[in-house]
N, C-alpha and C positions, 0 to 999 in steps of 0.2 A: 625257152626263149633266149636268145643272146641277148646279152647286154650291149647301148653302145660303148664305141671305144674311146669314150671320156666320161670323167669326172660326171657323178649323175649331180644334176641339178647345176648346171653351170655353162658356158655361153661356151658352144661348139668352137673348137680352134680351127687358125685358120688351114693347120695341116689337111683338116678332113677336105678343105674344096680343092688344098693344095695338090692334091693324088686325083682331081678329077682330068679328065681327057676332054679334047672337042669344046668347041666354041659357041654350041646348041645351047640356047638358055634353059638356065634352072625350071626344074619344070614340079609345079606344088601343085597339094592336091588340099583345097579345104573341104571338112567336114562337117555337117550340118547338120541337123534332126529332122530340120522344115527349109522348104526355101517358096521363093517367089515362083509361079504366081500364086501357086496353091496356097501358101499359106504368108502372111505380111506383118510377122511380129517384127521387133527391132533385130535382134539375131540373124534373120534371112536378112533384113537391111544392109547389117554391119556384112553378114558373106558377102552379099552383092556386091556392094561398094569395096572393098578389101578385093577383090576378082578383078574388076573393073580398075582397081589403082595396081597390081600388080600389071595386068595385063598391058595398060598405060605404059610400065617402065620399062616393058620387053621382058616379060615373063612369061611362059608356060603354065598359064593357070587351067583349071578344072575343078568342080564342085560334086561334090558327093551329098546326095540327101534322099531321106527316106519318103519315100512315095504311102502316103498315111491313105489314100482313097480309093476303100473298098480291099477287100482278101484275097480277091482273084489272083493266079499264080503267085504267090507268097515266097521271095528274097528270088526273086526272079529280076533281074535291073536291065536298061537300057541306055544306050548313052545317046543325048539328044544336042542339035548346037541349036543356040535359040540366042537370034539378035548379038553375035560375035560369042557367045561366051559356051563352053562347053558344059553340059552337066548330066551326074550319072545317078539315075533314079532308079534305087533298090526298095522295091517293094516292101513294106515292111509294117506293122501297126503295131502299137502296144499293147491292145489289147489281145493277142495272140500269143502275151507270154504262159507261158505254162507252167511256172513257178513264181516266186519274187528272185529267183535268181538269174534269170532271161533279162529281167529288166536294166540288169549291168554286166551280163557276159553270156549270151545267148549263143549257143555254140554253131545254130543255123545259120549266122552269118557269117560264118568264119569261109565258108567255101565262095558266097557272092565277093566278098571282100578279096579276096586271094586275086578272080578272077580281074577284079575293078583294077587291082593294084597291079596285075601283067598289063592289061590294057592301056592304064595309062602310063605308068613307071614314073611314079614320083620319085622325086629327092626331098622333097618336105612332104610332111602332110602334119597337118594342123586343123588340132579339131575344136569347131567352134561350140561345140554343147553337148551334152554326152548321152543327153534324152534317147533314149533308143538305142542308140551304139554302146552306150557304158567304156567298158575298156578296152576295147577291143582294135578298132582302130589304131591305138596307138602301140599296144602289143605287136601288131603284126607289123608295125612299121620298125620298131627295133628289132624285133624277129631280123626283119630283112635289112637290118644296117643303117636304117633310113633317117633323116633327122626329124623329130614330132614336137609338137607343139600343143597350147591348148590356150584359149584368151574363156578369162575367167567374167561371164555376163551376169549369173548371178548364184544362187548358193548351192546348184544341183549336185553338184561335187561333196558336201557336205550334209544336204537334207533331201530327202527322195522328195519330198512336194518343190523343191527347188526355192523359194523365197523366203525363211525360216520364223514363216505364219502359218501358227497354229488356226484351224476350222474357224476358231472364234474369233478372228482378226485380233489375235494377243502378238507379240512382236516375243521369238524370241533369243535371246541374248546370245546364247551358246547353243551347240549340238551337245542337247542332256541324251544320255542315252535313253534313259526312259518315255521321257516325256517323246523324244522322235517315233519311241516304240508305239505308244501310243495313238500316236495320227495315224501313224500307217498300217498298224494294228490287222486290218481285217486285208494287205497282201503278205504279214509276214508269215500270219498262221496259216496261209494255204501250201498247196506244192502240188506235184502231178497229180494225185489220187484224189483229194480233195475239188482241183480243178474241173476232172473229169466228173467228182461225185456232184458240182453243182451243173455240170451240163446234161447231165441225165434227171436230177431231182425235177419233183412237180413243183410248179408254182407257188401252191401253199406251204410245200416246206422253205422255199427261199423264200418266200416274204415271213415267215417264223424267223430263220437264219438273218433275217437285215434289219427282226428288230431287238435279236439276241447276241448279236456278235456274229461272227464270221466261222469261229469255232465253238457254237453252242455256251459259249458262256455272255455274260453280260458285256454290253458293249463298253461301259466305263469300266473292267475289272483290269488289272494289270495285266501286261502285254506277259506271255508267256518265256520261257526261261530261252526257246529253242527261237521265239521270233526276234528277243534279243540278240541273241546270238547271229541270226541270221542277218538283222542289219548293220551288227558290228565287223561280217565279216565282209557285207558289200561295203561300208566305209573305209575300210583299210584297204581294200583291192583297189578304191576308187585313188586315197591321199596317194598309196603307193605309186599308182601311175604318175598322177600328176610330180612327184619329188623324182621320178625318171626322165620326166619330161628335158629336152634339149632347149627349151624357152616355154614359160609362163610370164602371161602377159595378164594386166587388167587395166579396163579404161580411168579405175580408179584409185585413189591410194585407200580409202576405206576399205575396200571389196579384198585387195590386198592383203593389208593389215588386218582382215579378220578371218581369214586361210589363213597366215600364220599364225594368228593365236590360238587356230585350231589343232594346229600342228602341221603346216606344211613347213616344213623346213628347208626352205630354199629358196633362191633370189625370183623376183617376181617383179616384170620388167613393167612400169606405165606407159601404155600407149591408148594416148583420149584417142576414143573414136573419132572417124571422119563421115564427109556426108559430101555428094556429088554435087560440084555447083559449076557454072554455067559454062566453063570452057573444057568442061568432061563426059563423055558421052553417056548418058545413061540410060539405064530398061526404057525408061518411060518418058524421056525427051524432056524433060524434068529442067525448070531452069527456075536457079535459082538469084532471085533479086537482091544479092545482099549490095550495100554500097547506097542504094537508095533511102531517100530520108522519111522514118515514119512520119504516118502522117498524125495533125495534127488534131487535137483534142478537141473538141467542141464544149460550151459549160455547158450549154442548156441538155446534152444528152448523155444518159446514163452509161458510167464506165461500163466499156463490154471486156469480158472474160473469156477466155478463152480455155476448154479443155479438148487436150484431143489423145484419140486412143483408145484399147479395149477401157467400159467401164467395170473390169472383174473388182471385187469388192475391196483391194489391195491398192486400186489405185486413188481413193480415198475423197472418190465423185459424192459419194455421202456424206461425208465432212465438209466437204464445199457446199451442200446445199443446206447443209442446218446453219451454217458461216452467213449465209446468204438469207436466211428466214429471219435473221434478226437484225437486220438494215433498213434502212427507211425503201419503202416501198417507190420502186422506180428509180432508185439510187445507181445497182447494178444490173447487168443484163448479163448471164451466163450463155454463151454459146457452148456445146456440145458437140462436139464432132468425133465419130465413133460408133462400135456394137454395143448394145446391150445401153443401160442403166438409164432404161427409160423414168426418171425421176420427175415427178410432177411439181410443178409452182408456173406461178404465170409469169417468175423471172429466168426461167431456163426455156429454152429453144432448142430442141434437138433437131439434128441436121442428118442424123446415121451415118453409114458407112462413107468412104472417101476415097479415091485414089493418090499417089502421090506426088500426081502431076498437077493435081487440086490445089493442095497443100500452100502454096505461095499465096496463091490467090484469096483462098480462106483465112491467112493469116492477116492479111492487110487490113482487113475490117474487126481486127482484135488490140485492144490497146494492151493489155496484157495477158500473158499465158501464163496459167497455174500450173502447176505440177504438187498435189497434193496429196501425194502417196503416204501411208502408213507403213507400209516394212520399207528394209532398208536398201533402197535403188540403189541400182550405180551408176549406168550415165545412158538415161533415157534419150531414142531417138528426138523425140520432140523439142526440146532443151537446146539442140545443135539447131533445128531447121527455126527455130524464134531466134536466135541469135544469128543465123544467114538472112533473116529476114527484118531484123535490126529489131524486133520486138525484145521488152521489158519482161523479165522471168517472175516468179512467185512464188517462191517453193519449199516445201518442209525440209527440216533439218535433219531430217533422218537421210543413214548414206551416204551417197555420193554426190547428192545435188547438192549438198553446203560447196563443195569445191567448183560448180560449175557458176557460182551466184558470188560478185563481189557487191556485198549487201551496202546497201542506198547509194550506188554508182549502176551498177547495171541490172538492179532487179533486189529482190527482198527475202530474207530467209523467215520461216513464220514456223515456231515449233509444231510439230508433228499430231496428229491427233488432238490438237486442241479448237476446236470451232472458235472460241472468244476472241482469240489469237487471229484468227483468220477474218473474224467479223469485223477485227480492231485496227488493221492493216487493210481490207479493202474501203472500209469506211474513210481512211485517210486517201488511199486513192482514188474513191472518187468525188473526195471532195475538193482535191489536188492533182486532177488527171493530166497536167503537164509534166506532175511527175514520170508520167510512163512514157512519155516522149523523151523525153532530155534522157532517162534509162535507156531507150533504146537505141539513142544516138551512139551511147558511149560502148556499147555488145563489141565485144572483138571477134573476127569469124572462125568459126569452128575449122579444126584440120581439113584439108578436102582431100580427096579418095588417095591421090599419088604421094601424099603427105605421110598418111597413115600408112598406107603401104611402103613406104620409104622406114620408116621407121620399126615395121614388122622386120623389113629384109636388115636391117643393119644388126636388132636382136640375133636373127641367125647366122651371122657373117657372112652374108651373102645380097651386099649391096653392090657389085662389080660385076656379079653372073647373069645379067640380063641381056636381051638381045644384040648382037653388035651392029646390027644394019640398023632398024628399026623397031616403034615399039609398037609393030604387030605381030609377036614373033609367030610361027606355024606352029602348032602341036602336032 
């Protein structure tokens, strides 16, 4: 592979756009694991909106992402334009890897990719997650001379489960090698022959093998010498990409700061995410009311809570509800909004799934939103659209959300993992529910899409290369 022709880990000179020709804007290509509509994590959000704020400036944007549904022709992709925005869908699922080394350099994408990258001809490409693609993408982009990037969302870089929780919701500190070995244990001890010996095995020997380990020994015994080896050698392929990288970004300085103390050694740009509001077009016609004054507290009715978002066990929906079991009955009202974590009490209301066009509307009947995560976030969508919608925050201090909360002006920090903490801070507000108004008065509004995008293109020096007529440039 070529190297670029700068300094690795350090902000491209202006010589590289100075050698460029033609007045055609910059044309980038972001990459993605999952996008919208198929799948509606924060990640697909933040591509959207990042797409959307380039494309605003007179850029040549285009989206790359793995098409997760169903096997049929496999790294076979199509390029589709959907509601202004171009995007190119490579067939592709995880579970089709055929070793634990597909999982971060799968050599069957190397020829869908090749062809994407003639197709569109980036000059960035920037990739948002590594889920699926590993390192690859960004190989082939220095391969080709090209400038790459990578915005760091949460630890996949560092930990194959990406959020650095262990099974047992334990939170932890550092990538031990061990102890990573262990979580992931039953993909490091497989590999082709193995793979193929569980697709031919009978059912009673696999359910023997899942309650003995993966490789016939016990499931707690230590991770073997070769599965060690084998996740020490995707962590280094992975840091190594990233310290090639032409710009790393993270929306936080925690998230940051704990790549390098892993050892990324190199500069690591903060750009907070942004979120599309009401003078910017987006997927879903999406308008947001920030500016308007929440509304006003009633005493005789129970503070309402707000959570929203998948409930996977990480985002610490359990902890709110034992927080909540020990408050005078009729005190608080938890609303719910979200899959999964159907939790029973007569003071939660589940609402299920949502759109994000909902979102505004939903939020107005919440005097505050929790964000009660146990591992360490970094800057949850939900967090931005309560503060475009002037609501009060509530959120553990694990992460990145201590930086988004300036605690008893616009919301509250409440230690992590602790229910008594949570019991003892809701009880005051809702016995002081003007607190959550005056908090939400004072919310300042999150970046919006051309902001954040503005701020990507200045990282790559390349805030002058956009359209010169208008900002809808043609691809």
């Amino acid at each position: 592979m070529c190297s670029p022709a700068w300094p690795v880990g350090r902000r491209p000179p202006a010589s590289h756009w100075q050698n460029r020709t033609g007045t055609a804007p910059v044309r980038i290509l972001l990459v993605s694991h999952r996008y919208l509509p198929h799948s509606k994590g924060g990640v697909e959000t933040f591509t959207d909106t990042l797409a959307r704020g380039l494309t605003q400036l007179g850029y040549c944007t285009a989206i790359l992402a793995r098409d997760c549904r169903g096997l049929d022709s496999p790294f076979s992709w199509q390029r589709i334009e959907s509601k202004g925005q171009t995007v190119y869908w490579l067939r592709h699922q995880l579970s089709a890897a055929r070793s634990f080394r597909d999982s971060w350099r799968d050599p069957r994408l190397l020829a869908p990719l090749q062809e994407i990258f003639a197709a569109f001809a980036p000059e960035i490409v920037h990739l948002n997650h590594p889920d699926g693609w590993g390192v690859l993408p960004l190989e082939l982009a220095r391969h080709h001379n090209l400038l790459s990037g990578a915005t760091l969302h949460d630890y996949k870089w560092l930990c194959p489960r990406g959020q650095m929780l262990q099974p047992s919701g334990e939170r932890c500190e550092t990538a031990e090698e061990m102890r990573c070995a262990r979580c992931v244990h039953a993909q490091l001890d497989g590999g082709p022959a193995r793979t193929l010996a569980r697709l031919l095995a009978p059912s009673d020997l696999l359910h023997w093998a899942a309650r003995n380990g993966s490789a016939g020994r016990p499931a707690d015994s230590a991770p073997s010498r070769i599965a060690r080896q084998r996740l020490r050698i995707r962590n280094i392929a992975l840091m190594e990409s990233l310290r090639a990288c032409d710009v790393v970004a993270s929306p936080s300085r925690f998230v940051a700061d704990r790549y390098q103390k892993e050892g990324l050694q190199r500069h690591v740009e903060i750009i907070k995410n942004g979120l599309l509001l009401p003078d910017q077009q987006s997927r879903d016609q999406t308008v947001w009311p920030f500016g308007c004054a929440p509304q006003r507290v009633d005493a005789g009715r129970p503070l309402t809570v707000g959570f929203f978002g998948n409930a996977h066990q990480s985002k610490g929906l359990a902890l709110l509800r034992e927080a909540l079991v020990a408050l005078p009955k009729g005190s608080v009202l938890l609303h719910v909004h979200g899959s999964g974590g159907d939790l029973p009490g007569p003071f939660i209301k589940h609402h299920g799934a949502y759109r994000r066009d909902q979102i505004p509307a939903l939020l107005q009947g919440i005097d505050v939103v929790a964000i009660p995560s146990i591992w360490d976030e970094n800057q949850p969508m939900v967090a931005l659209e309560a503060r475009a919608c002037r609501k009060a925050l509530l959120v553990s201090d694990l992460g990145g959300l201590p930086e988004l909360v300036e605690p008893g002006v616009d919301g509250w920090i409440v230690p992590g993992s602790d229910p008594e903490s949570w019991a003892e801070r809701l009880a005051t507000l809702a016995a002081r529910p003007q607190l959550c108004s005056e908090a939400g008065l004072k919310s300042t509004p999150p970046y919006d899409a051309e902001s954040m995008a503005a701020a990507y293109l200045r990282a790559y020096g390349a805030s002058d290369l956009g359209s010169r007529v208008d900002a809808s440039p043609t691809c």
